[in-house]
Backbone as a printed PyTorch tensor [residue, N CA C, xyz], in Angstrom:
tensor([[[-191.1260,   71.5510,   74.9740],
         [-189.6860,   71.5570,   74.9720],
         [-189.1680,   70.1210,   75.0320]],

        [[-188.1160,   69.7920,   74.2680],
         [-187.6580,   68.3570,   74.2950],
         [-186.4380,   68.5310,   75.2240]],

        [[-186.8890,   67.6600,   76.5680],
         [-185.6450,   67.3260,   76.9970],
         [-184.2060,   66.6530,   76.7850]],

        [[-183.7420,   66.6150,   77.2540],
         [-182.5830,   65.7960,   76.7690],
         [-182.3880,   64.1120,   76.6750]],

        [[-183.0600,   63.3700,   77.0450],
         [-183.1550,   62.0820,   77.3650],
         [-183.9640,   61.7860,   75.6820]],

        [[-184.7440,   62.1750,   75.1450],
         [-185.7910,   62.2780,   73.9460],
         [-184.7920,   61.8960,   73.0750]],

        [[-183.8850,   62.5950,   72.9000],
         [-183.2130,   62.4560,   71.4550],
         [-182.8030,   61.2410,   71.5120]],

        [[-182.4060,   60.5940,   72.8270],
         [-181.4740,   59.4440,   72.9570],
         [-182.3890,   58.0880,   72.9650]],

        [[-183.4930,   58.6020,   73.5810],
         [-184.4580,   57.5290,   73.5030],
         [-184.4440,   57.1980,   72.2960]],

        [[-184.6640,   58.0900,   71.2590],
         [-184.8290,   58.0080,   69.6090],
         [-183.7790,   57.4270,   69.1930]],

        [[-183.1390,   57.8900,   69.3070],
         [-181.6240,   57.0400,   68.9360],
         [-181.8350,   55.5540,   69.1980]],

        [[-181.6820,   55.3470,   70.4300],
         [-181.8940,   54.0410,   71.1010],
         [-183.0410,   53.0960,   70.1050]],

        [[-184.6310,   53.4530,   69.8470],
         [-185.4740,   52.8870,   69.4180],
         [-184.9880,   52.5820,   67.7880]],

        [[-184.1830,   53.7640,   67.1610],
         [-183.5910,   53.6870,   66.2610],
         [-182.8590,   52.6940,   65.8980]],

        [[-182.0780,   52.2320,   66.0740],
         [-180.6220,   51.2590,   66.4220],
         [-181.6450,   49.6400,   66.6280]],

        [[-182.2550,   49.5190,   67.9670],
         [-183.1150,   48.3740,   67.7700],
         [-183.9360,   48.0880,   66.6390]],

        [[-185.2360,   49.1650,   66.1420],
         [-185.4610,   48.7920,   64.9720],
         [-184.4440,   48.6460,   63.7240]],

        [[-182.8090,   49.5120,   63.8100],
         [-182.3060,   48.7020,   62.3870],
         [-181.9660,   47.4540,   63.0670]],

        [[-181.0830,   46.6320,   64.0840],
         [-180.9430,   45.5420,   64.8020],
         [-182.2190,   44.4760,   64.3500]],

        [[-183.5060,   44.5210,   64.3370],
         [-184.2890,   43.5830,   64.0600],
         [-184.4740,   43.8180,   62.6680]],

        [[-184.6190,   44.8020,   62.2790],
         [-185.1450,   44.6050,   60.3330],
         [-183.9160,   44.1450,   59.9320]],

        [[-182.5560,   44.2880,   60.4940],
         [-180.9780,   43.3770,   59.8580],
         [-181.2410,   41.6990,   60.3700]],

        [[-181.9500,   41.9260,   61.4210],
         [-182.1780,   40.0390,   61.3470],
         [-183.4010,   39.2980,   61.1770]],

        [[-184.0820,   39.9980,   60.4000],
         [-185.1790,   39.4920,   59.5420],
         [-184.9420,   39.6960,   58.3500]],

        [[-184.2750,   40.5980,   57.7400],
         [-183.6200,   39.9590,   56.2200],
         [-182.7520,   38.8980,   56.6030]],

        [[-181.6220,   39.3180,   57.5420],
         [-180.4410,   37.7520,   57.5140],
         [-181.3300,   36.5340,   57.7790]],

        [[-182.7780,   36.2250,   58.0730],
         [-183.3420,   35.1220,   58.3600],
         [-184.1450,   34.6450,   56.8230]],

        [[-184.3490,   35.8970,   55.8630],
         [-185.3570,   35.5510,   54.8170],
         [-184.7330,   34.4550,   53.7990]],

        [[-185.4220,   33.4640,   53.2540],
         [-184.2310,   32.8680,   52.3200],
         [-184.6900,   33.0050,   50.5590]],

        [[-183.7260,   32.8760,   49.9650],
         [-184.5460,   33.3620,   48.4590],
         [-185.3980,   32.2820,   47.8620]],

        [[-186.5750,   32.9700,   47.1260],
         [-187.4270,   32.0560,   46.4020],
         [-186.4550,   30.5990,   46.0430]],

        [[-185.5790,   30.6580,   45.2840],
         [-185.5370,   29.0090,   44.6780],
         [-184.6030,   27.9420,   46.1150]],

        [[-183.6630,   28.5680,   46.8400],
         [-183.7280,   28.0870,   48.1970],
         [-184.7880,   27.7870,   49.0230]],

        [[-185.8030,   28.3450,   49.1960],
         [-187.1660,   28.0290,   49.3960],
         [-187.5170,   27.5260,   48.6520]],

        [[-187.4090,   26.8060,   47.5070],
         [-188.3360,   25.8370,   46.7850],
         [-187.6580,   24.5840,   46.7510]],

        [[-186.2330,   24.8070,   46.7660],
         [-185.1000,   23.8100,   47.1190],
         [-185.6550,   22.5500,   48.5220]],

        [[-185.4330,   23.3770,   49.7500],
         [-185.4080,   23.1750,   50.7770],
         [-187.2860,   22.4680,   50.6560]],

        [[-188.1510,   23.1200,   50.0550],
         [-189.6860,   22.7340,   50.0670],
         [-189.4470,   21.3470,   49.7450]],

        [[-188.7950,   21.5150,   48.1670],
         [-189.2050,   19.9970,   47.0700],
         [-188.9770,   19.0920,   48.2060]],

        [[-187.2780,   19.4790,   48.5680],
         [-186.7240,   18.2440,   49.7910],
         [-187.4560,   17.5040,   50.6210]],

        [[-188.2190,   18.2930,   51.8360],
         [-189.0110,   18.1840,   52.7360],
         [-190.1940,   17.0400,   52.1090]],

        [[-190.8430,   17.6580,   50.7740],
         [-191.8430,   16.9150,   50.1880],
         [-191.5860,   16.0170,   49.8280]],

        [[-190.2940,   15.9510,   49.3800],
         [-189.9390,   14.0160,   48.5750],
         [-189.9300,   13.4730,   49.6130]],

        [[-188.8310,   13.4750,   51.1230],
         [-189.3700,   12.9920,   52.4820],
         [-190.5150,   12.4650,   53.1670]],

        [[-191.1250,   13.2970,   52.8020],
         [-192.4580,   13.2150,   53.4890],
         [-193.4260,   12.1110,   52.8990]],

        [[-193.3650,   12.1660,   51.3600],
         [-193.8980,   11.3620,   50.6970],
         [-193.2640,    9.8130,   50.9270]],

        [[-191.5610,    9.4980,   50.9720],
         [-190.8780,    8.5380,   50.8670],
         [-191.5410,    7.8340,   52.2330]],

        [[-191.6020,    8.7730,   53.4230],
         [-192.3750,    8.1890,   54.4610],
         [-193.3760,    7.5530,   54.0740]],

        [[-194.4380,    8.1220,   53.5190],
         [-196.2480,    7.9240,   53.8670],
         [-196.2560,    6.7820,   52.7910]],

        [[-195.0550,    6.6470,   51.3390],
         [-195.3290,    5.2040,   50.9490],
         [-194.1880,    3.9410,   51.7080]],

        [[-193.6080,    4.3030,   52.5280],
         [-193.0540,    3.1430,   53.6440],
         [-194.0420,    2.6800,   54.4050]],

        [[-195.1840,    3.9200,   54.5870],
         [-196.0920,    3.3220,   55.7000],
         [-197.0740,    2.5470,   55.1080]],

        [[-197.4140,    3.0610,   53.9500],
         [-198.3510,    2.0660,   52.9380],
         [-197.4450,    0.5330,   53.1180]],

        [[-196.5320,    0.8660,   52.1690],
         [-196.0010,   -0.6470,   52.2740],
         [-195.9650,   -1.4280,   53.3070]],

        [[-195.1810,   -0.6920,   54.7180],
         [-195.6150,   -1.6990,   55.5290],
         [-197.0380,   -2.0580,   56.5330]],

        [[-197.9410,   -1.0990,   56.1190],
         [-199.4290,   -1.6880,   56.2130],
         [-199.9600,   -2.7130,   55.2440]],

        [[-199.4480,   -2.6110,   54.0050],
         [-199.7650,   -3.6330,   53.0020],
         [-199.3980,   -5.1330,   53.4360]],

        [[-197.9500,   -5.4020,   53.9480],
         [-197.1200,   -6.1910,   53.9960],
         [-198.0740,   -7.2770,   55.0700]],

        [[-198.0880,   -6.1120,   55.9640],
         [-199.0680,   -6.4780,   57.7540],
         [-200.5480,   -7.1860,   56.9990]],

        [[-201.0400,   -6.6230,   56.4660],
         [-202.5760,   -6.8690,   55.6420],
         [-202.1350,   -8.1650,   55.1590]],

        [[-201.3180,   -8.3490,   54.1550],
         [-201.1870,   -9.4950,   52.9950],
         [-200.6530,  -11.1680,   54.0580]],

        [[-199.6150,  -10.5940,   55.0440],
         [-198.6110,  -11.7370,   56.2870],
         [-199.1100,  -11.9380,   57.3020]]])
């Protein structure tokens, strides 16, 4: 026999799981925004690691 508290529990577990699957799509971002945001990061990253060349070069050569 299902008591009365059951249905509500369900309900309840209900509501949280839509609550998190609504903020894990609102968190997903689309492929070319994700490739956007990637390239970015990578030109950065790179602009760094040849600053650091250069100024290891600079240090080496002065």
């Amino acid at each position: 026999m299902i008591s009365a508290n059951e249905p509500n529990n369900y309900d309840r577990q209900f509501r949280y799981f839509n609550r998190r699957l609504g903020q894990l799509e609102d968190t997903q971002a689309s492929l070319p925004e994700f490739e956007r945001v990637f390239n970015d990061r990578r030109q950065l990253l790179e602009q760094r690691v040849y600053n650091e060349i250069d100024t290891l070069e600079d240090q080496i050569e002065g």
